[in-house]
N, C-alpha and C positions, 0 to 999 in steps of 0.2 A: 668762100675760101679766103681767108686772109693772106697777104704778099709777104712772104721770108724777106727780111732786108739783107741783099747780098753785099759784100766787100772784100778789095784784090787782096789778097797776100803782099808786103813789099818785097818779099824772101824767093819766091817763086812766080808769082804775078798771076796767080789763080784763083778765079772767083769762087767763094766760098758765103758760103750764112754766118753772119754776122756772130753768130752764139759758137760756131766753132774756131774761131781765131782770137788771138789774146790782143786789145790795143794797148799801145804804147801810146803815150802824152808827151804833150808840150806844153806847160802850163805859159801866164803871163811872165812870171818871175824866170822864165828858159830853165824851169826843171824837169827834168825827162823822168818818167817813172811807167809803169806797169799799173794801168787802170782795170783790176779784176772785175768793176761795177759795171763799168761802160759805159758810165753818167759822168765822171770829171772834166770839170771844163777844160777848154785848150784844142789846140792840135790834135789830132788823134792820125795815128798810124795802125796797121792790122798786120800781124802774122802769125801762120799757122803754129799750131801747141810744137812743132818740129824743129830740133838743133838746126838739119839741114839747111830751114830757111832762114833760120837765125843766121846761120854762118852764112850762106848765100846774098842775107842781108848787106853782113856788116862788109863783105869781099865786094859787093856793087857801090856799097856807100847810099845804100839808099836810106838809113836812118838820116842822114846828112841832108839829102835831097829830100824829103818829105818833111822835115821840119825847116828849112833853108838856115842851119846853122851846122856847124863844127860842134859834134857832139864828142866831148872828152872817153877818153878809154876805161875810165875808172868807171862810169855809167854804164856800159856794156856789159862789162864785170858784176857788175849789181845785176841789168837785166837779165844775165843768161842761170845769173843765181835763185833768181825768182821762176825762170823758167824751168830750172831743174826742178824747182819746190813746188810748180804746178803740177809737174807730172806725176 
């Protein structure tokens, strides 16, 4: 039986399989993006395909605290744009 690799939610804090959460990056250059591969180097953060956690994210500031920078608002704006186009 092969082992599911699990990972928290930052949005909710609920463990989940790795293949059902979207991560978000930090690369070298500190750009944030939406890794649909799950292979780009960097930071990598996890949360669920869900607004809620998005929003519960961005209201804790845990994109901030998981990459340990101040991440600009215009970035958000993109991410929640990519996350509407996952859905």
């Amino acid at each position: 039986m092969k082992k599911i690799p699990m990972r928290k939610c930052i949005g909710c804090g609920e463990q989940k399989p790795k293949k059902e959460l979207i991560r978000v990056v930090k690369n070298k250059e500190d750009e944030v993006f939406v890794d649909f591969t799950g292979k780009a180097n960097g930071r990598g953060a996890y949360i669920c395909k869900d607004k809620k956690c998005f929003d519960q994210a961005i209201k804790k500031n845990s994109f901030n605290r998981a990459f340990e920078t101040q991440i600009d608002d215009s970035v958000f704006d993109a991410l929640k744009e990519k996350l509407d186009d996952h859905e």
